[in-house]
C-alpha positions as CSV (number, residue, x, y, z in Angstrom):
1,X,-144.4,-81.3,-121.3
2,X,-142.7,-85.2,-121.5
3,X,-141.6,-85.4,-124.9
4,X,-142.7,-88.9,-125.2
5,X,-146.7,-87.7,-125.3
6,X,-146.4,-85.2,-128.1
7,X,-145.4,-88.0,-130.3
8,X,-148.1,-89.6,-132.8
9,X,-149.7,-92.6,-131.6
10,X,-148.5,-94.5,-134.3
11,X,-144.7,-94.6,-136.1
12,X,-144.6,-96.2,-139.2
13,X,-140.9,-96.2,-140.8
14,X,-140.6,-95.9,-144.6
15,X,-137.9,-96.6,-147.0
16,X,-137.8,-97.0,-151.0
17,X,-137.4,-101.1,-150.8
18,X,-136.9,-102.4,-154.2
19,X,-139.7,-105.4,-155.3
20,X,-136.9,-107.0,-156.7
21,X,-136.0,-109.0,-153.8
22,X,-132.5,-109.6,-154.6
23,X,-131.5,-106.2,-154.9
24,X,-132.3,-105.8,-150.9
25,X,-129.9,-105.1,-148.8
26,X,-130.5,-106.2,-145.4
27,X,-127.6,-104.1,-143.7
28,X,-128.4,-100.7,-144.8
29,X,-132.3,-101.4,-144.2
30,X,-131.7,-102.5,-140.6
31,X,-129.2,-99.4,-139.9
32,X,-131.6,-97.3,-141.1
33,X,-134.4,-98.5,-138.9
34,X,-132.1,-98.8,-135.9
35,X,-131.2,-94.6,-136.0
36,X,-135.0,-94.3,-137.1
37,X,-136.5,-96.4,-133.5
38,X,-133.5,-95.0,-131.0
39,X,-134.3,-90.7,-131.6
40,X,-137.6,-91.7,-131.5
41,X,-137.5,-93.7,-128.3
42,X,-134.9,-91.8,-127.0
43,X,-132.5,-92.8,-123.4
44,X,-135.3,-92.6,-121.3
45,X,-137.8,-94.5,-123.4
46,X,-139.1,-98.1,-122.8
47,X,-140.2,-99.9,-125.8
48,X,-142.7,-103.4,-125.0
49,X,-142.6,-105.3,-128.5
50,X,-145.9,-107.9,-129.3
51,X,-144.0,-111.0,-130.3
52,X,-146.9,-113.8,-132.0
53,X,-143.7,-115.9,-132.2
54,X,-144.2,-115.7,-135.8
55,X,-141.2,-114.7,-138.1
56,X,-142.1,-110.5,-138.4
57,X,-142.7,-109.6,-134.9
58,X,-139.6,-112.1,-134.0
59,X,-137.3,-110.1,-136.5
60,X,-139.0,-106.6,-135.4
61,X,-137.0,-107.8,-131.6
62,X,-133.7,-109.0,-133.1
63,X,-133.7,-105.6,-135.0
64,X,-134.9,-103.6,-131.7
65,X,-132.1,-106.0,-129.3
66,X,-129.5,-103.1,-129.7
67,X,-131.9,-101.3,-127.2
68,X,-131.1,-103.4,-124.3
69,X,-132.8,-103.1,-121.4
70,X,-135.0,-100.4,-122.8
71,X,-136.8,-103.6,-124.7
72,X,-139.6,-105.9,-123.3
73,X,-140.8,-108.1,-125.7
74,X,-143.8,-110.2,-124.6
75,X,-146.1,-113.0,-125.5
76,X,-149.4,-113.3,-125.2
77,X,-150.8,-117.3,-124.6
78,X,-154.3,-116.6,-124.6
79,X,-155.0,-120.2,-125.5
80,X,-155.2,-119.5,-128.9
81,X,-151.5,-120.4,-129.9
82,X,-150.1,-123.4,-132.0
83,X,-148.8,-126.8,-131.0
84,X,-145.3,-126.9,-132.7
85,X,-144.4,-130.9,-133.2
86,X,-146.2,-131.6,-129.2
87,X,-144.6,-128.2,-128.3
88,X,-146.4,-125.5,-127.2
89,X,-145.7,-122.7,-129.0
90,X,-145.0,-120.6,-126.1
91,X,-142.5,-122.7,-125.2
92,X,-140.5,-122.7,-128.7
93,X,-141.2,-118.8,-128.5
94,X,-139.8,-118.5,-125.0
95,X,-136.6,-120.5,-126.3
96,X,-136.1,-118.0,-129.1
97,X,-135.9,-114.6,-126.4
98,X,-134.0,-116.7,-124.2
99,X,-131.1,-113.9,-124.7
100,X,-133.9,-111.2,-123.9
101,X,-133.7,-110.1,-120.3
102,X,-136.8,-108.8,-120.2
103,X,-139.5,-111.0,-122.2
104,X,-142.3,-112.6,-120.5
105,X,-145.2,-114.7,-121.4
106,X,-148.5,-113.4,-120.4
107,X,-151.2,-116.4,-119.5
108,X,-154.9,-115.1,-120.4
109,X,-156.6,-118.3,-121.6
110,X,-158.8,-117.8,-118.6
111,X,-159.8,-114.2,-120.0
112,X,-159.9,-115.1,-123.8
113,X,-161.7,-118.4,-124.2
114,X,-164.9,-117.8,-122.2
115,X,-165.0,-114.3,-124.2
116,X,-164.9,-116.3,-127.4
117,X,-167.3,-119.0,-126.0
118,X,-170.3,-119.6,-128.7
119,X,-169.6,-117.0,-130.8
120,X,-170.3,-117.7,-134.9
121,X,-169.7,-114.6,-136.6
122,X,-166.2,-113.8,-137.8
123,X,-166.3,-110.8,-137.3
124,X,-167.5,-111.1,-133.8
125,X,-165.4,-113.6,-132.8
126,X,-161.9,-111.3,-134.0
127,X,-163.6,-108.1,-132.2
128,X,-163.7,-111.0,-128.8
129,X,-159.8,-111.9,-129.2
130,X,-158.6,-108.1,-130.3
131,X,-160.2,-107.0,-127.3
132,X,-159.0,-108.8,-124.8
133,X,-155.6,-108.8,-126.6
134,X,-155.3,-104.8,-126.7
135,X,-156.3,-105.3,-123.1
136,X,-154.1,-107.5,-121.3
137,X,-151.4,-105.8,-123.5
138,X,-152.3,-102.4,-122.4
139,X,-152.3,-103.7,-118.4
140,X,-148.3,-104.6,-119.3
141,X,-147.3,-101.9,-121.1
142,X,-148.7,-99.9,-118.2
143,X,-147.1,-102.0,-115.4
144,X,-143.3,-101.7,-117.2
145,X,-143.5,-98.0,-118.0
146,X,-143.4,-98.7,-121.6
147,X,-144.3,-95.2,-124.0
148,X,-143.5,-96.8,-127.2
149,X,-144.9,-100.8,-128.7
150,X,-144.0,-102.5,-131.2
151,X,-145.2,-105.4,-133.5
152,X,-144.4,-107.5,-137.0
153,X,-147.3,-105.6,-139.2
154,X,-146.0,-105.6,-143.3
155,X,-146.7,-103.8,-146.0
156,X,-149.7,-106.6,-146.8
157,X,-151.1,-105.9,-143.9
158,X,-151.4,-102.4,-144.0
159,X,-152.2,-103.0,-148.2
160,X,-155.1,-105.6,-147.3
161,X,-156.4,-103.5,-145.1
162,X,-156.7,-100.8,-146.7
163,X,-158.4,-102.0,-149.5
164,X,-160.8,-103.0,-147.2
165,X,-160.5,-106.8,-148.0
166,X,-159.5,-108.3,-145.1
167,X,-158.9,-106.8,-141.6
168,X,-155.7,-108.0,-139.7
169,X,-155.8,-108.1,-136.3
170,X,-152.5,-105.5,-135.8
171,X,-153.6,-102.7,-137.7
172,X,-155.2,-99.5,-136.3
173,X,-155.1,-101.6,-132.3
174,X,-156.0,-99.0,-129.6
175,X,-152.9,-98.9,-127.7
176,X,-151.9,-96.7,-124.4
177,X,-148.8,-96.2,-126.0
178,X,-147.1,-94.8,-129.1
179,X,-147.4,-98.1,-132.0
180,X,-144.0,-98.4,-133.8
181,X,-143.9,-100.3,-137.5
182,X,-139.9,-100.7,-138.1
183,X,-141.3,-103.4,-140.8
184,X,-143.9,-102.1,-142.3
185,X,-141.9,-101.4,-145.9
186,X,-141.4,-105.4,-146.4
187,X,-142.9,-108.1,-147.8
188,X,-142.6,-111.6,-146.3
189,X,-139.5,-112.3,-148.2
190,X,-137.4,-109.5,-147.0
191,X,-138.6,-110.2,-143.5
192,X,-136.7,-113.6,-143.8
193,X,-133.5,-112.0,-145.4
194,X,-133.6,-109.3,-143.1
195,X,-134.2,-112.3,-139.7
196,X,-131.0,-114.4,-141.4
197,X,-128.9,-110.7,-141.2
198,X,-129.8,-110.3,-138.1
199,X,-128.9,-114.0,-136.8
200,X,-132.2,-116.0,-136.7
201,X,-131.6,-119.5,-137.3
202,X,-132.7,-120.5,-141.0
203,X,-135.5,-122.8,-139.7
204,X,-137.2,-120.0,-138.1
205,X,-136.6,-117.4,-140.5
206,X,-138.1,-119.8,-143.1
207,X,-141.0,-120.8,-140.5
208,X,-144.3,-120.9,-142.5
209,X,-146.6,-117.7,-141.1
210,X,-149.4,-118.1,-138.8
211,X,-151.8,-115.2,-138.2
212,X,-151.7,-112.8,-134.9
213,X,-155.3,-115.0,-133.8
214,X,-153.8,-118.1,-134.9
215,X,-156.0,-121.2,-134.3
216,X,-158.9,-118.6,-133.7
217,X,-159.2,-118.2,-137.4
218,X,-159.2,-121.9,-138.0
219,X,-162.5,-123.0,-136.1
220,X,-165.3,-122.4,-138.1
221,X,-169.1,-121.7,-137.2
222,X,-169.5,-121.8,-133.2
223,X,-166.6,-121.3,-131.2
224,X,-166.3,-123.9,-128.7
225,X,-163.0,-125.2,-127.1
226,X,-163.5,-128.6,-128.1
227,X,-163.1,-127.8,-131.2
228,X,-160.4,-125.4,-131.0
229,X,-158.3,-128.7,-129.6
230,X,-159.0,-130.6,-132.6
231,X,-157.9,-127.6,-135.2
232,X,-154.6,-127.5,-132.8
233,X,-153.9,-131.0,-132.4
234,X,-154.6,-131.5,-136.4
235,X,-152.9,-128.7,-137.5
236,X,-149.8,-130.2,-135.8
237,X,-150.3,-133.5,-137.7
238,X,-150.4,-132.1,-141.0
239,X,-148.0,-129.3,-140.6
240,X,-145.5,-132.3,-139.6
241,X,-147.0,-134.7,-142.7
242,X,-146.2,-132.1,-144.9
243,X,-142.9,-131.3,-144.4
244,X,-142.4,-135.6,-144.2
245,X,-143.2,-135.4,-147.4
246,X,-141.5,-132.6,-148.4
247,X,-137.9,-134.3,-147.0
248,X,-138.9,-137.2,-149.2
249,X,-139.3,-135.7,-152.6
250,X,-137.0,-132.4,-151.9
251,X,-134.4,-134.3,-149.2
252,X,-135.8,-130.7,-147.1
253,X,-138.4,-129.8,-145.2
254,X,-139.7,-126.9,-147.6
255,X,-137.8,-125.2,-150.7
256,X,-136.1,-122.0,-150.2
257,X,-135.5,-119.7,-153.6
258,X,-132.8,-117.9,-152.6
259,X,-133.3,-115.1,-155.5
260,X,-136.8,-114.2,-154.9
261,X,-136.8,-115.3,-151.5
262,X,-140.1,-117.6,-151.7
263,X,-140.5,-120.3,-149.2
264,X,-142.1,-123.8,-150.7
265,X,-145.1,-124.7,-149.3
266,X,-146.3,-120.8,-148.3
267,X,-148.3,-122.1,-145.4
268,X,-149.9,-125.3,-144.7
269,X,-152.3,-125.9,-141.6
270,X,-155.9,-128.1,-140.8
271,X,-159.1,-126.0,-139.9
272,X,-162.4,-127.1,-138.6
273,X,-165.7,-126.2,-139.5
274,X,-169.3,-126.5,-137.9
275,X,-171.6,-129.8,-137.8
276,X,-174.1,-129.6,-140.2
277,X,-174.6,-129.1,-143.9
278,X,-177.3,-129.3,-146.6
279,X,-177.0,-131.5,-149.5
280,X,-177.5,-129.5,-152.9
281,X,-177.8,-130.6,-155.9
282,X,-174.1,-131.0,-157.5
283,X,-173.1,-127.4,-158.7
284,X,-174.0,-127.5,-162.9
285,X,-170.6,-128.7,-164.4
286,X,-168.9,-128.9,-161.0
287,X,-167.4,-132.4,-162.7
288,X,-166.6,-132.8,-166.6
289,X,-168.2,-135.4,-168.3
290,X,-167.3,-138.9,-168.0
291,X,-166.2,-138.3,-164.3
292,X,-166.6,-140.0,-161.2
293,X,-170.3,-138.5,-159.6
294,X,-169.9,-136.5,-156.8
295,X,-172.5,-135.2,-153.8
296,X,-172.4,-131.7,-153.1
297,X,-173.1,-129.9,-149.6
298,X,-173.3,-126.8,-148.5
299,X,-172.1,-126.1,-145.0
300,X,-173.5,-124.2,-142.5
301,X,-170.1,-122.9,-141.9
302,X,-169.7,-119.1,-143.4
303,X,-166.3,-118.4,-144.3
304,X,-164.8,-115.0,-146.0
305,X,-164.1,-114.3,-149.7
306,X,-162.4,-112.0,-151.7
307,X,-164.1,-109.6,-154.5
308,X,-161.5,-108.8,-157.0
309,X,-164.3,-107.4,-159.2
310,X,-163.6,-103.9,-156.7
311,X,-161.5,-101.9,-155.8
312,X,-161.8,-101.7,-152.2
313,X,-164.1,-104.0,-150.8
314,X,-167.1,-103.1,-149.9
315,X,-167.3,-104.8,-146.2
316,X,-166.3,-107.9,-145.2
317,X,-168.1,-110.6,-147.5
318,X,-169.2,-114.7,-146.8
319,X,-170.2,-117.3,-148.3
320,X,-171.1,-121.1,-147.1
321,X,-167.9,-123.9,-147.4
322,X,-168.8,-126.5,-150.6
323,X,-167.7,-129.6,-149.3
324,X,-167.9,-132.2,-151.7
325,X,-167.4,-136.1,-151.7
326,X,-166.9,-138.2,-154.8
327,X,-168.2,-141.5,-155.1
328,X,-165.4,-143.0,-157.4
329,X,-162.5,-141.5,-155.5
330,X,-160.5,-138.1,-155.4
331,X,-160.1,-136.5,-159.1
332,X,-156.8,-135.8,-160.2
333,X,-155.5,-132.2,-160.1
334,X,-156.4,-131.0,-163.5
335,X,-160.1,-132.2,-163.2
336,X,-160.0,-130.3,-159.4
337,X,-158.6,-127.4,-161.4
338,X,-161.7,-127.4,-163.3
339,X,-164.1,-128.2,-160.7
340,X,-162.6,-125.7,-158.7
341,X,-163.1,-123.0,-161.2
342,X,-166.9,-123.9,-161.9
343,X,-167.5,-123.8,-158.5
344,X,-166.4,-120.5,-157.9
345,X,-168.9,-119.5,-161.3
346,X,-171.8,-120.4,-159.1
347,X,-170.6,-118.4,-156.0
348,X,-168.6,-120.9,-154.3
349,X,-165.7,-119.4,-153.4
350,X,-164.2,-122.2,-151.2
351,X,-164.6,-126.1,-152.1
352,X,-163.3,-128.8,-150.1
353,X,-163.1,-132.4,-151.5
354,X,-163.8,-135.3,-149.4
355,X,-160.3,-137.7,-148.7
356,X,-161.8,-139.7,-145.7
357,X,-165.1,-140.0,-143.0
358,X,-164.5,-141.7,-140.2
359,X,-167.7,-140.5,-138.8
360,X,-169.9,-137.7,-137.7
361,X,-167.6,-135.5,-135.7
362,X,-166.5,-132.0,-136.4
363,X,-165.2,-132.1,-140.1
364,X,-161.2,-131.4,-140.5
365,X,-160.0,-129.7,-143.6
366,X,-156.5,-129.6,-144.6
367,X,-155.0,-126.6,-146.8
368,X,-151.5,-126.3,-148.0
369,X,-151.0,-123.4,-150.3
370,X,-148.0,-121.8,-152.2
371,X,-147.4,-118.1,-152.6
372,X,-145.3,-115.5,-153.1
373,X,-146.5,-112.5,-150.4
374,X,-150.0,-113.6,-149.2
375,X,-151.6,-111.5,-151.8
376,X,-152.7,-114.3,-154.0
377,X,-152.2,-118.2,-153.2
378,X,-152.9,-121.2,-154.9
379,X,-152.9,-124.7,-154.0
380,X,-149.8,-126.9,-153.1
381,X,-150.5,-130.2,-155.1
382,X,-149.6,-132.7,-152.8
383,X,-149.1,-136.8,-153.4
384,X,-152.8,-137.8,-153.2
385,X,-151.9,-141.3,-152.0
386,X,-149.7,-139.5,-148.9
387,X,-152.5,-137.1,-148.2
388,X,-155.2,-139.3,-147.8
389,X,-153.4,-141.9,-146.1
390,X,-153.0,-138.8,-143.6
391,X,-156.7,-138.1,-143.6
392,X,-157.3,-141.5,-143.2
393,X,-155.5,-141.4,-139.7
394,X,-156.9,-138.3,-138.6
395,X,-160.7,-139.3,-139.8
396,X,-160.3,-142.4,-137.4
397,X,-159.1,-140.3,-134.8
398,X,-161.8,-138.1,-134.2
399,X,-164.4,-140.2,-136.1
400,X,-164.5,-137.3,-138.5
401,X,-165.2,-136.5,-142.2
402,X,-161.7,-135.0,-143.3
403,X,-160.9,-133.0,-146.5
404,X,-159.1,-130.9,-148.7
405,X,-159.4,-127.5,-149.8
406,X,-158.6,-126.9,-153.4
407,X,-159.2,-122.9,-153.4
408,X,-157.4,-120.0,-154.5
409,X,-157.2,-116.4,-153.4
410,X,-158.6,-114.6,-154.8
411,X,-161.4,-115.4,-154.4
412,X,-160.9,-117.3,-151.1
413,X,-158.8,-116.2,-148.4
414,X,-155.9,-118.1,-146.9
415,X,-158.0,-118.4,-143.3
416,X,-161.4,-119.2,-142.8
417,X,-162.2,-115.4,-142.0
């Protein structure tokens, strides 16, 4: 019998890595995952390796290269993927495996989009883009031979998951081929340390994450591909807004502790949600007394929250987007603080406040976060002037309502869902 189908269908490598993140060592963790994957793959394997062109599945490749032509990373552009400073992200992903004889870019757009065509649920609409990622990943993996695949998942994955909070898209994938999880031991910021070891350029070892669906998770209520355009093509503007600002006030892009390895801003990005909402009246003590009046709505776009109340979640839970818009002007940070926090009393998990409306197009929201390993996040207080001077721009642009989300997980997510 071929040795290579008595193995498990999935390979997850463990090692004792310290939380203290400077007491990492990159070299010994890499060996040790190098001997791990090559007996297991053996001379005669093939391993195909899922790249997202994120920072984990990028670093999983660099740490497999040693295999040579035994190695196929690909990526899949099913339409779904970023715009990188008017780049496609293909492109900047193709540019990083340039050295890798054997990476290729799938093209399934014309597969995924009509799949996800008018779907609503969150659910649903993950189930749509696993599918037909599992499949046209299985059709490669079959037509290079490949026995073994590999991707970026990290211990919060496989932690988040488990508890039943929130699914990610690369756990427990039905594969025709042995999954391998050389990473699964690390957090985000040994990923980095581990990418910089291995000779990733800083700038992409620092690169903020996206998820595996990327824009999929930032188009809220019905999925339609008009929308999907405007979450790209805003998502590009702030991502590049943000890290203007950043280079003003920090003379960098983002702000790199070296000692515990947390990148400044976590993640930053713009998400759209649904046309239509229902004015409510405002939320009891959403504003402290003496402040500007505000209008409350709530949205007919259902977005996922977090119960930390459990243990393990019991199923995925929603609740509608608060989007409110004050009269006098945006609050300052400590009275958002406190609205936020009332808000989430009366079962609003995530609240969006008002910057700009340029009209009655899909509404933008922009979210910019800080955090240490996607766990928990809070909100990146940004210069208020800056940021709505940005929404300003994109509100006339689309003819738009445009805002900011002031959540925190728990007991929001980072993603709409």
């Amino acid at each position: 019998m071929d040795a290579a189908k008595t193995v498990p269908k999935l390979l997850r490598y463990e090692a004792e890595v310290p939380k203290d993140f400077s007491g990492f060592d990159p070299k010994t963790f890499a060996e040790g995952v190098w001997e791990w994957a090559d007996s297991r793959i053996g001379r005669r394997g093939k391993a195909a390796v899922s790249v997202s062109g994120g920072v984990d599945s990028t670093t999983v490749a660099y740490l497999l290269k040693p295999l040579g032509n035994r190695l196929y990373p690909f990526f899949i552009d099913d339409g779904l993927r970023r715009t990188i400073r008017g780049v496609p992200e293909a492109d900047v992903t193709a540019a990083m495996f340039r050295d890798f004889p054997n990476f290729e870019v799938l093209r399934t757009a014309d597969v995924t989009l009509p799949a996800l065509e008018g779907l609503r649920d969150g659910r649903r609409k993950r189930e749509a883009m696993i599918g037909t990622y599992v499949g046209a990943s299985n059709a490669h993996i079959e037509a290079i031979g490949a026995n073994f695949v590999a991707d970026g998942t990290i211990k919060p994955d496989i932690e988040t998951t488990a508890s039943g909070r929130q699914r990610q898209h690369n756990l427990n994938l039905p594969y025709g081929a042995t999954k391998i999880e050389p990473v699964a031991p690390l957090y985000k910021p040994h990923v980095r340390r581990l990418g910089m070891h291995l000779g990733l350029p800083s700038e992409f070892a620092h690169k903020i994450p996206c998820p595996g669906p990327a824009m999929l998770l930032r188009v809220g209520g019905e999925f339609t591909r008009k929308k999907l355009e405007v979450a790209r093509t805003a998502t590009d503007v702030f991502e590049q807004a943000v890290e203007t600002l950043m280079l003003a006030e920090t003379g960098a892009t983002y702000k790199f502790d070296s000692k515990t390895g947390i990148r400044t801003p976590f993640q930053y990005f713009a998400y759209v949600l649904g046309k239509g909402s229902d004015e409510i009246d405002a939320v009891p003590g959403v504003l402290p007394r003496n402040s500007p009046s505000a209008i409350c709505y709530r949205t007919h776009t259902q977005a996922m929250w977090i119960d930390p109340s459990v243990g393990r979640q019991r199923g995925e839970l929603y609740a509608p987007v608060l989007w409110v818009s004050c009269e006098a002007g945006i609050p300052d940070y400590e009275m958002l603080d406190a609205m936020r926090a009332e808000a989430d009393k009366h079962d609003y998990p995530r609240m969006v406040i008002e910057l700009a409306n340029g009209g009655d197009g899909f509404p933008v929201v922009f979210k910019c976060v800080q955090s240490a390993d996607a766990m928990t996040a809070t909100t990146m207080k940004l210069d208020q002037d800056y940021l709505s001077a940005v929404a300003g721009m994109v509100a006339e642009n689309y003819r738009c309502p445009v805002g900011c989300e002031i959540s925190r997980k728990p007991r929001a997510t980072i993603e709409l869902f």
